[in-house]
TIRO-206569 format. One record per atom (N, C-alpha, C): residue number from 1; x, y, z; atom name; residue in one letter. Coordinates in Angstrom, 2 decimals. Layout:
N
- i	c1	c2	c3	at	aa
- NUM	X	Y	Z	CA	A;
...
END
This chain:
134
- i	c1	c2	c3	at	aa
- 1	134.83	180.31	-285.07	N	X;
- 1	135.17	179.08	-284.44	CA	X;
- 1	134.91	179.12	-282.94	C	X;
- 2	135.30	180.40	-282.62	N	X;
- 2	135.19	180.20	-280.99	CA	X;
- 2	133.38	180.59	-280.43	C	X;
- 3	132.73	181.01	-281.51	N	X;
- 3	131.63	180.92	-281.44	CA	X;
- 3	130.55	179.39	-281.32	C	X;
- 4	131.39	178.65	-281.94	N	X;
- 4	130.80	176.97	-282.38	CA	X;
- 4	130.96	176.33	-280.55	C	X;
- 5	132.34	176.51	-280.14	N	X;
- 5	133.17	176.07	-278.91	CA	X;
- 5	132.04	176.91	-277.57	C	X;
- 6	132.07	177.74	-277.72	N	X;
- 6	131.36	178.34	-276.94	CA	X;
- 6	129.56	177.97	-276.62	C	X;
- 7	128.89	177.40	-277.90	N	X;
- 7	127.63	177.10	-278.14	CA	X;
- 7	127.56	175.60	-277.72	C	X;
- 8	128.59	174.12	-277.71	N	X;
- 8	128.73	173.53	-276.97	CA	X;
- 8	128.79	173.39	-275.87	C	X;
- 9	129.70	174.45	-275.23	N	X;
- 9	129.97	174.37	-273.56	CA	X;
- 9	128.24	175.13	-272.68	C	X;
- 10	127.68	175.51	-273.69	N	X;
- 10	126.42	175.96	-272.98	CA	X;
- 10	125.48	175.20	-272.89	C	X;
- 11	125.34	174.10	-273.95	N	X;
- 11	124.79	172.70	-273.87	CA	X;
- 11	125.69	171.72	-273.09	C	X;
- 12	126.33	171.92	-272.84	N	X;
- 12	127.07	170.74	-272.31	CA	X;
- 12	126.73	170.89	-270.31	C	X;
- 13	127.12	172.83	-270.08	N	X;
- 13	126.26	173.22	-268.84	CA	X;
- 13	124.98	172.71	-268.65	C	X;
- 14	124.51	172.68	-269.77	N	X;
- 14	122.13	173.08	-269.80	CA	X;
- 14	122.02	171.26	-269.33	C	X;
- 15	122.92	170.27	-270.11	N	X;
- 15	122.76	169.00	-269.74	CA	X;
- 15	123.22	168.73	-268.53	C	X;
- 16	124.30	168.96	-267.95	N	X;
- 16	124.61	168.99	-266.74	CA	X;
- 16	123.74	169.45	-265.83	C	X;
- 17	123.22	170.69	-265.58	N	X;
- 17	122.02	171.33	-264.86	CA	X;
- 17	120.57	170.08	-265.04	C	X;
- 18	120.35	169.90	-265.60	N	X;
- 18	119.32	168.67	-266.01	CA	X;
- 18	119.76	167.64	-265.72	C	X;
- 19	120.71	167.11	-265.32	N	X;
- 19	121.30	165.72	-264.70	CA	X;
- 19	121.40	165.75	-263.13	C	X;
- 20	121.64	167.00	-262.78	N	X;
- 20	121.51	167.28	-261.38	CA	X;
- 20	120.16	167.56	-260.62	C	X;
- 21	119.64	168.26	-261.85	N	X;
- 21	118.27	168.65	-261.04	CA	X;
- 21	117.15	167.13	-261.09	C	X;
- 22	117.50	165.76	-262.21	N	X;
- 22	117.04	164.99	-262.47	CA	X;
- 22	117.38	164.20	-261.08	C	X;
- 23	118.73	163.94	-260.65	N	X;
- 23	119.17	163.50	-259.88	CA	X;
- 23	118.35	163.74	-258.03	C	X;
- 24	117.88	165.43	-258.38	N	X;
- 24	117.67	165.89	-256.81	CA	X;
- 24	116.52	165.71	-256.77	C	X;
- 25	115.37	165.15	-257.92	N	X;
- 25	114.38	165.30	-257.80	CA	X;
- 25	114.00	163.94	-257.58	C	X;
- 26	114.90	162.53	-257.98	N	X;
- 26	114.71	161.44	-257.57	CA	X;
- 26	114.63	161.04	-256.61	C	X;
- 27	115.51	161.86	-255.37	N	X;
- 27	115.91	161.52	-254.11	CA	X;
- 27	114.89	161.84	-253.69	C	X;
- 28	114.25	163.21	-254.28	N	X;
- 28	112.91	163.21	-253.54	CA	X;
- 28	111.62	162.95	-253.16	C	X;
- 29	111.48	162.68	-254.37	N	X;
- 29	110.38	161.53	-254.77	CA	X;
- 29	110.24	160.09	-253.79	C	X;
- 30	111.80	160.02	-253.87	N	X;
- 30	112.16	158.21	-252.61	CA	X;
- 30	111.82	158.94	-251.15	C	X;
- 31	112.09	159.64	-250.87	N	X;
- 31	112.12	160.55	-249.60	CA	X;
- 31	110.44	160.40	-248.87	C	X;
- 32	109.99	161.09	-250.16	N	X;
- 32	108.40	161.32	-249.99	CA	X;
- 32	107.76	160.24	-250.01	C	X;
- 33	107.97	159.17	-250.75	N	X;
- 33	107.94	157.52	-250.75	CA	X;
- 33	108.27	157.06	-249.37	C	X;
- 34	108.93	157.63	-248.56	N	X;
- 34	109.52	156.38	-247.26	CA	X;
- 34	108.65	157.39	-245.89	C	X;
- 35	108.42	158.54	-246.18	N	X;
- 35	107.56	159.35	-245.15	CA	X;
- 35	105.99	158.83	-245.64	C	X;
- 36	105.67	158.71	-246.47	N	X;
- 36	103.99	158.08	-246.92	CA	X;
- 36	103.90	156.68	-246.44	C	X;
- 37	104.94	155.88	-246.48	N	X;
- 37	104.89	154.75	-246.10	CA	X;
- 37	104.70	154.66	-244.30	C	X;
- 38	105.50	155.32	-243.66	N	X;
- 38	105.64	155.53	-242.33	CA	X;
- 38	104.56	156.18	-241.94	C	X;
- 39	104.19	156.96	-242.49	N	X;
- 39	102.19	157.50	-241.78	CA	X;
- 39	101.32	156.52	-241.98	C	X;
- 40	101.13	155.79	-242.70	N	X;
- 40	100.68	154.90	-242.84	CA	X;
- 40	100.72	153.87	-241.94	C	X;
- 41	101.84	153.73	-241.51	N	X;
- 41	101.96	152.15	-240.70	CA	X;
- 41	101.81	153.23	-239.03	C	X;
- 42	101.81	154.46	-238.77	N	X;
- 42	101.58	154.61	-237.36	CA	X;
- 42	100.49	155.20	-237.82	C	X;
- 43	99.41	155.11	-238.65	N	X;
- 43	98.39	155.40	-238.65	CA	X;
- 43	97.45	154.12	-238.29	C	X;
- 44	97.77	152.99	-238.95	N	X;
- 44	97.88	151.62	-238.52	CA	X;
- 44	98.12	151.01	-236.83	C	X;
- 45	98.75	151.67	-236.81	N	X;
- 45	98.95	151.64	-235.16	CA	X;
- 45	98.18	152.35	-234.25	C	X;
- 46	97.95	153.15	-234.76	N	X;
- 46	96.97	154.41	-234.29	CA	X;
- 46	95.40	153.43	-234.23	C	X;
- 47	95.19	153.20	-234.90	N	X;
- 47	93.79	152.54	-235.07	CA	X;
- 47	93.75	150.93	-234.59	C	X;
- 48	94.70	149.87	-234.38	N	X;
- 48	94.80	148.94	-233.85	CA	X;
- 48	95.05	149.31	-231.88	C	X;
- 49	95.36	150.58	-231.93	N	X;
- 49	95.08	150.77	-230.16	CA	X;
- 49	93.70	151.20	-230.15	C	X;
- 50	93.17	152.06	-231.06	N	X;
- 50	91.69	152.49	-231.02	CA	X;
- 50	91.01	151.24	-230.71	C	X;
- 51	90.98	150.26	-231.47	N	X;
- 51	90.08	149.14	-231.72	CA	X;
- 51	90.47	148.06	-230.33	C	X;
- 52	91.54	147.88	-229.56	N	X;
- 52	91.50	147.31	-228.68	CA	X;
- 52	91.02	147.95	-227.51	C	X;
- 53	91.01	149.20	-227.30	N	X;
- 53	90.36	149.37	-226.03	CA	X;
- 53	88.96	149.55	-226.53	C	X;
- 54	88.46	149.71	-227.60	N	X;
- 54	86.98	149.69	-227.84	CA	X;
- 54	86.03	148.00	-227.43	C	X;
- 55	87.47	147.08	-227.78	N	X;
- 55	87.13	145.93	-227.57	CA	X;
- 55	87.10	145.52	-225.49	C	X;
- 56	87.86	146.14	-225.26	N	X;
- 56	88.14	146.02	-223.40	CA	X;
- 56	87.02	146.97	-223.35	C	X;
- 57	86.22	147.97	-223.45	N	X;
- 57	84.57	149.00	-223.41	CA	X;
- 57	83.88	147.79	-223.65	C	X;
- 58	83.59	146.73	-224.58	N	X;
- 58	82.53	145.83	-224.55	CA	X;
- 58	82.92	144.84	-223.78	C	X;
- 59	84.18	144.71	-223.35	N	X;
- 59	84.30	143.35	-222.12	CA	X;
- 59	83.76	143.55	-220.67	C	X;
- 60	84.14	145.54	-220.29	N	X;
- 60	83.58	145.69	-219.13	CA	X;
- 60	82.07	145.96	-219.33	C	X;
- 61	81.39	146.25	-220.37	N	X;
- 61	79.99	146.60	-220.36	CA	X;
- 61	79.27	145.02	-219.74	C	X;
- 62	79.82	144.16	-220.38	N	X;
- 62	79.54	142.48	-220.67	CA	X;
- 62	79.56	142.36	-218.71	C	X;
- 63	80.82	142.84	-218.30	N	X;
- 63	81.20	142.20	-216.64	CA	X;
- 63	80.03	143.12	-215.69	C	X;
- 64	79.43	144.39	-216.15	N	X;
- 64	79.18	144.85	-215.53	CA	X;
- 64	77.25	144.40	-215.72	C	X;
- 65	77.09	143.96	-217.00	N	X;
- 65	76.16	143.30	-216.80	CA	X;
- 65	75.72	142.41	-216.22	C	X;
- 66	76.80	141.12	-216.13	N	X;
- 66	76.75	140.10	-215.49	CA	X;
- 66	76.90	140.11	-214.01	C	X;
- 67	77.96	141.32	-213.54	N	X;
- 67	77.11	141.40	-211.61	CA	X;
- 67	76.56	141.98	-211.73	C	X;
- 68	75.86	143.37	-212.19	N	X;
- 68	75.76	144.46	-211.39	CA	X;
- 68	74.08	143.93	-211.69	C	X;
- 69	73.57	143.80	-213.03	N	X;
- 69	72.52	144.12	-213.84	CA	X;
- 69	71.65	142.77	-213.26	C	X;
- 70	71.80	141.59	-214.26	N	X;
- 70	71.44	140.38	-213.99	CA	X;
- 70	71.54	139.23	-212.76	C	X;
- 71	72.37	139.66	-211.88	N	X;
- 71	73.22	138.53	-211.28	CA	X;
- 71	74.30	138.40	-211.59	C	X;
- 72	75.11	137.64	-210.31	N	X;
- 72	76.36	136.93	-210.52	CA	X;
- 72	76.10	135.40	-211.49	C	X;
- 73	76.88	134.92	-212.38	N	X;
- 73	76.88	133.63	-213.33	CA	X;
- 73	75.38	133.44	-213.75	C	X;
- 74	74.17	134.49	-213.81	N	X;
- 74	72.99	134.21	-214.54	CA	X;
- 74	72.95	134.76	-216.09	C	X;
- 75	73.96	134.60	-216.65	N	X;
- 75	73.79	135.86	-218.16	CA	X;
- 75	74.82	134.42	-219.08	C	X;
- 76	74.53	133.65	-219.24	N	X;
- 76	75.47	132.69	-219.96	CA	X;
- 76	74.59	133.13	-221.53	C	X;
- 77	75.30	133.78	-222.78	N	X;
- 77	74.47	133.44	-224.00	CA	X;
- 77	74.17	134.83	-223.85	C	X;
- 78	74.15	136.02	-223.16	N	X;
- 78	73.64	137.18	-223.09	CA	X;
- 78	74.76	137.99	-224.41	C	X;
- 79	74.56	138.77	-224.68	N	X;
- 79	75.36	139.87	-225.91	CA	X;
- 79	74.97	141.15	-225.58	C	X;
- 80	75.92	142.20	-226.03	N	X;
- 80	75.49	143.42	-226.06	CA	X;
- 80	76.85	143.82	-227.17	C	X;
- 81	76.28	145.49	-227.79	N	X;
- 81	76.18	145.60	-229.17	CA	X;
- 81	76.27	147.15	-228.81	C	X;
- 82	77.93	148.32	-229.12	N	X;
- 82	77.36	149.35	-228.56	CA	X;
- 82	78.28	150.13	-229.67	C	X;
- 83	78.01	151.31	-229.85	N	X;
- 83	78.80	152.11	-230.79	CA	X;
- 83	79.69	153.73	-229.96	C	X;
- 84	80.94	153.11	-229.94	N	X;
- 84	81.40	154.50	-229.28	CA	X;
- 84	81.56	155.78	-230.23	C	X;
- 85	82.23	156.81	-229.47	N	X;
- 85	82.47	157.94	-230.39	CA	X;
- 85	83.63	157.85	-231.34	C	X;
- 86	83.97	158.62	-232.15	N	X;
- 86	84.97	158.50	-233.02	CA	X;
- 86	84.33	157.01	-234.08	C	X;
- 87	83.67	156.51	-234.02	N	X;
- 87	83.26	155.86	-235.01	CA	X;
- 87	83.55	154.08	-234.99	C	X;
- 88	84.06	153.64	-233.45	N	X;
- 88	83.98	152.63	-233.47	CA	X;
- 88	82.84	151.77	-232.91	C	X;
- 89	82.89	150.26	-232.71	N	X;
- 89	81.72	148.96	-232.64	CA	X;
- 89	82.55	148.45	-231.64	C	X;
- 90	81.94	147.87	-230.51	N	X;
- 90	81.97	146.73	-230.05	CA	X;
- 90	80.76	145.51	-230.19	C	X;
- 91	81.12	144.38	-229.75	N	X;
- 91	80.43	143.49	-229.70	CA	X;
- 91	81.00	142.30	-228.89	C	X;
- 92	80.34	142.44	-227.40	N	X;
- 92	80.80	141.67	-226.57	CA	X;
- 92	79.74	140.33	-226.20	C	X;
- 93	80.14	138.95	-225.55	N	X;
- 93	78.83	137.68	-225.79	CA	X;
- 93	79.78	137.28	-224.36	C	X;
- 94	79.02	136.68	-223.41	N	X;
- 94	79.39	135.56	-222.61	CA	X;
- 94	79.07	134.28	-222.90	C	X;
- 95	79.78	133.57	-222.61	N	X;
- 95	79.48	131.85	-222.97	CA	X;
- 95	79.67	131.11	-221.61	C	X;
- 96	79.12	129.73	-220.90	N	X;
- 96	79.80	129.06	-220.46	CA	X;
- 96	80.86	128.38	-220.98	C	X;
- 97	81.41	128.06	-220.13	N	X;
- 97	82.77	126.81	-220.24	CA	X;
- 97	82.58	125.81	-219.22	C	X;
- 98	82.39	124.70	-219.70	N	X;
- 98	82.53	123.28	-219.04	CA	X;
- 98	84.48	122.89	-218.65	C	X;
- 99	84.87	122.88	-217.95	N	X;
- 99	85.96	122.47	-218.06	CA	X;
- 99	86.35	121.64	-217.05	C	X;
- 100	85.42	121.20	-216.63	N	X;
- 100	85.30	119.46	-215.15	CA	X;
- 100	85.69	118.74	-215.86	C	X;
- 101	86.71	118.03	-214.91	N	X;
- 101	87.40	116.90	-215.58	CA	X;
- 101	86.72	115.76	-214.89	C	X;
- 102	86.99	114.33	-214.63	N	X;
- 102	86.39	113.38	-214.39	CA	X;
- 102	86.41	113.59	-212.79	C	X;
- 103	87.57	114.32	-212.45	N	X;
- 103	87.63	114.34	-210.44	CA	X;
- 103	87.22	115.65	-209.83	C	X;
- 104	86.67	116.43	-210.94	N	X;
- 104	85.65	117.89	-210.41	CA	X;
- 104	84.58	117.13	-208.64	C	X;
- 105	84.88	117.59	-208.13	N	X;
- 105	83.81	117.51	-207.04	CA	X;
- 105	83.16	118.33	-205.91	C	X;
- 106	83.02	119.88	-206.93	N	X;
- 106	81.92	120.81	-206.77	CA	X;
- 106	81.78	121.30	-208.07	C	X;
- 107	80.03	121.33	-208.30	N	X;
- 107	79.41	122.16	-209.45	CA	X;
- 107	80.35	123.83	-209.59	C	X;
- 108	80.35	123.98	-208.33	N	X;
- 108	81.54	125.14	-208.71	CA	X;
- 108	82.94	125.37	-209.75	C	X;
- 109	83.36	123.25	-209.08	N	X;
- 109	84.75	123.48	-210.21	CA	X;
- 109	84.13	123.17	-211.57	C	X;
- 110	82.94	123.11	-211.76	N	X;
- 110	82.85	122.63	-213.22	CA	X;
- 110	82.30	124.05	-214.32	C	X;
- 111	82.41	125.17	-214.12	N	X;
- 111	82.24	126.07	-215.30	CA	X;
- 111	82.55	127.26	-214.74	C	X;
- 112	82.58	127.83	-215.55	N	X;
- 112	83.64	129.41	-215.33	CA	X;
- 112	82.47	129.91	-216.81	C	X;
- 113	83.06	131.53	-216.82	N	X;
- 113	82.46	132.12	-217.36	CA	X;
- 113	83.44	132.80	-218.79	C	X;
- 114	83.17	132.76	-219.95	N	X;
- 114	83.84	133.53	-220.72	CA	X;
- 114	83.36	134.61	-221.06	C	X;
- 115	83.57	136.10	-221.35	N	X;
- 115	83.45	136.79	-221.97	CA	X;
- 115	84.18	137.33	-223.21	C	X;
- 116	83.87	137.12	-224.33	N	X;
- 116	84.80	137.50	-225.41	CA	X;
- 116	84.15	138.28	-226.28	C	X;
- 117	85.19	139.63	-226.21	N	X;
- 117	84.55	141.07	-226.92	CA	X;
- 117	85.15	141.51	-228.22	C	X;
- 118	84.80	141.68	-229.51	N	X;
- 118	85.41	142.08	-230.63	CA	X;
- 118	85.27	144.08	-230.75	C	X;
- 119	85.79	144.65	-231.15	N	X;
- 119	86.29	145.77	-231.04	CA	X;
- 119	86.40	146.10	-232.64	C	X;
- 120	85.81	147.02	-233.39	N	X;
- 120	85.92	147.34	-234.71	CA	X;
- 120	86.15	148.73	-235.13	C	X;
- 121	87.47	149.26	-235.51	N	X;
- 121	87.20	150.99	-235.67	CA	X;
- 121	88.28	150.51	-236.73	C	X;
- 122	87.41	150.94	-237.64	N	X;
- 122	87.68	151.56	-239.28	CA	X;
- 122	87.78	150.24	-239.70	C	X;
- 123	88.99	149.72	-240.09	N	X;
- 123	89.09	148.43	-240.89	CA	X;
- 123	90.16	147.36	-240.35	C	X;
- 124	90.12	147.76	-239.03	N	X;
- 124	90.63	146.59	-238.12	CA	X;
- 124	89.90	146.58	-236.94	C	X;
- 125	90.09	145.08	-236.55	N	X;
- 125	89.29	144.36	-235.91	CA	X;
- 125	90.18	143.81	-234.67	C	X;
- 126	89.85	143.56	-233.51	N	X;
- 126	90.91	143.40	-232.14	CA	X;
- 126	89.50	142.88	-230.97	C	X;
- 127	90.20	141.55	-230.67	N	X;
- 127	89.36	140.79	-229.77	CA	X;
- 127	90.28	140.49	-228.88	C	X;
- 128	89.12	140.52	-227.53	N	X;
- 128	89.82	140.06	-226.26	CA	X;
- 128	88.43	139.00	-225.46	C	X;
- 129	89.62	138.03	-225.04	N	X;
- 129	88.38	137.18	-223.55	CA	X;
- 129	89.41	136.97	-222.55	C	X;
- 130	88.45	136.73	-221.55	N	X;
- 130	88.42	137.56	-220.39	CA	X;
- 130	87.69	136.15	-219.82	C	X;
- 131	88.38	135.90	-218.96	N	X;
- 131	87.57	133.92	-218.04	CA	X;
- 131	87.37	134.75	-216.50	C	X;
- 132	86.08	134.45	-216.33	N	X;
- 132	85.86	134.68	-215.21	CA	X;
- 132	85.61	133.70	-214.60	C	X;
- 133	86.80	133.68	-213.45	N	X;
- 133	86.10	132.26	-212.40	CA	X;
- 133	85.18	132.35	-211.26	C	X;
- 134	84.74	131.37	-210.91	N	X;
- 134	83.87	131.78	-209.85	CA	X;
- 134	84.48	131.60	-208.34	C	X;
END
């Protein structure tokens, strides 16, 4: 009899041990779940600062074309197209802007310059413009 009593309480331990170890292994699993999630999102972050200053590299390439290279306000419609290290793109364009209103009264107040540069590393994308007045 005390053999029967005894062969219970060792199953009754073996299930217990398996309820705990079931238990410690859940927590960890969630654990490892909330650290994968968090590399992720400052990896995310990591690469949305990459991609904006790649995008400010094609705004100054763009400004430095427009005085240094061409002239001051002669590059309206000009682009440039450059690939940095680590594996990102820019792609910077100047445009005019008309923005004379009916009481503009110098060709001066009537256009300014835009430059607007897109910035691409890995699978985000980050644009900046940049108004240059005259």
């Amino acid at each position: 009899m005390k053999s029967i009593l005894k062969k219970k309480e060792a199953g009754v331990s073996l299930l217990l041990t398996f309820l705990i170890l079931s238990v410690i292994f859940s927590i960890a699993i969630a654990f490892s779940g909330v650290v994968l999630r968090e590399f992720k999102i400052t990896r995310g972050a990591s690469h949305s600062y990459r991609a904006i200053y790649i995008a400010d590299a094609g705004a100054e390439k763009m400004q430095y074309i427009i005085f240094r290279i061409a002239g001051i306000w002669e590059t309206t419609g000009t682009s440039t197209t450059g690939v940095v290290s680590g594996g990102g793109v820019y792609n910077a364009r100047s445009e005019e802007l008309d923005l004379c209103a009916p009481s503009c009264t110098s060709p001066a107040d009537e256009e300014i310059d835009k430059i607007t540069s897109d910035g691409i590393f890995r699978d985000l994308r980050r644009k900046i413009e940049i108004n240059l007045l005259p």
